[in-house]
N, C-alpha and C positions, 0 to 999 in steps of 0.2 A: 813369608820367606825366612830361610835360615839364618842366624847368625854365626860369621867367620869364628871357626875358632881359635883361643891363642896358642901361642908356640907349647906352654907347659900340656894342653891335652889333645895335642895334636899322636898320632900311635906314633911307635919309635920308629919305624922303619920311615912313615911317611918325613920327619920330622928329620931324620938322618938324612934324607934323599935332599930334602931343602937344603940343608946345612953344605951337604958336595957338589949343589949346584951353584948353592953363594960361589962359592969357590972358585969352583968351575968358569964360572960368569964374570967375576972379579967385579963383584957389587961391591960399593965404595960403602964406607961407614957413612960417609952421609944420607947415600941413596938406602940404606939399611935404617938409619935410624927415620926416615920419610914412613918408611914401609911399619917401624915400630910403631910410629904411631896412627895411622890408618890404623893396624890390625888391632890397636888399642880401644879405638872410637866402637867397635864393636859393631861393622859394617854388615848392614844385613846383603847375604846375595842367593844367586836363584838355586835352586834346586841342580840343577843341569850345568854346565860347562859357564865358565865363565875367566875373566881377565881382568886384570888393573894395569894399566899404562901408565908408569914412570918416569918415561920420557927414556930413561938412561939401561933400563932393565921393565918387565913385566910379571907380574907372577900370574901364574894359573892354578884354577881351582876346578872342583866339583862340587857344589854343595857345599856345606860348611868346612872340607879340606882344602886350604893350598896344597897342591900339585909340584909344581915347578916353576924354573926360573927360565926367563926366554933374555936373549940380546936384545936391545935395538937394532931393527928388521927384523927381527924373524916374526912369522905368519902365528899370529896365535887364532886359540879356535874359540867360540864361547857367544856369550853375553859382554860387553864390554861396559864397566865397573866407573 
C-alpha cells in the first residue's frame, strides 16, 4: 500500500484545493495540527478511495493524494482510515 503524501509534494493545484477547503470548512488549528501530525507518521493507505474521520472535519484521498475536506455529516466515500 501507498504512503500518504506530505503537503510540500503534494501538485499545486491539488494542495491549493486543500488549502480553500481548510477554509471553506473552518478546520480549527487544533483539528489541523491532529491532521499535521497523522499526515506526519507517514500513514500507509489504499490504492483507491479512502477517508480519515476527525471527528470534527474528514479529509479524503486517492491513493497517496488527499483530495478534500468533508464537514461532520457529510457522506464520505472510500476505505475508512
Amino acid at each position: 500500500m501507498p504512503k500518504i503524501d506530505d503537503w510540500g509534494n503534494l501538485p499545486a493545484g491539488v494542495r491549493q484545493h486543500l488549502i480553500d477547503r481548510m477554509r471553506d470548512r473552518a478546520i480549527s488549528i487544533a483539528d489541523l495540527n491532529r491532521l499535521r501530525l497523522w499526515i506526519e507518521s507517514r500513514p500507509e493507505v489504499p490504492e483507491a478511495d479512502w477517508y480519515k474521520d476527525f471527528g470534527s472535519f474528514k479529509i479524503c484521498g486517492h491513493g497517496r493524494f488527499p483530495k478534500t475536506f468533508l464537514v461532520r455529516g457529510q457522506p464520505a466515500k472510500g476505505q475508512a482510515l
